[in-house]
N, C-alpha and C positions, 0 to 999 in steps of 0.2 A: 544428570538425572533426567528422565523423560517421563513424562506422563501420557495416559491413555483419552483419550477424546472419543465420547461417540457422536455422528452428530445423524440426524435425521434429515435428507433432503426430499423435496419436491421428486416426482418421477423424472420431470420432465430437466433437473438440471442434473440427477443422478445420470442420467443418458447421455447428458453432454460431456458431463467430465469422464466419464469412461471411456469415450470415446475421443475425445482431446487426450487422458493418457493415452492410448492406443497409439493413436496417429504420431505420437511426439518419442513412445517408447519411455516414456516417467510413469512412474507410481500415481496414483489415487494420491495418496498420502503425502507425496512430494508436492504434487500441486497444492493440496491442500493447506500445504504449512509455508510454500513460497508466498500464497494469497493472504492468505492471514499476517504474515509478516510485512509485505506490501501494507495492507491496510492500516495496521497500525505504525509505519513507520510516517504514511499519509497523517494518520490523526494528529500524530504528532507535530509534524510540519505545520499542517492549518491551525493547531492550538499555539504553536509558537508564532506564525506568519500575525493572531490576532492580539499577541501581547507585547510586539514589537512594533506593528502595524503604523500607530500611529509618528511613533519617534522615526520610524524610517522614513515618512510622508515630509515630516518637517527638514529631516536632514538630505531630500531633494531626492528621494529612491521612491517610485512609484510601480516599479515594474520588478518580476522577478528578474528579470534580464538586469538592470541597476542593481538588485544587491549580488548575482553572481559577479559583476563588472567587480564590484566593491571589495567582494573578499576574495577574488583572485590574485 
């Protein structure tokens, strides 16, 4: 199922993304839904990095490089 989004940009980033699809040969739309997916896969990540955060400090992971080490 898909849904319809309008969204209203700035002049000045409607110019850019036109212009990033051009140069790239992708869609408006494409970009638009890779970014948004991006974003939210970010929120996600930092709202879990803050509800583990602490237990990983104590079990001696201070970096994200120590919990990649950990769960490979």
């Amino acid at each position: 199922m898909r849904s319809v989004l309008s969204v209203s940009l700035p002049e000045n980033i409607s110019s850019e993304l036109e212009k990033f699809a051009r140069s790239t040969g992708r869609t408006k739309s494409d970009i638009v839904k890779e970014s948004i997916n991006l974003y939210l896969w970010e929120a996600r990540f930092r709202r879990l990095q803050k509800r583990v955060g602490t237990k990983a400090k104590k079990a001696g992971m201070v970096s994200e490089e120590d919990v990649f080490k950990a769960i490979s």
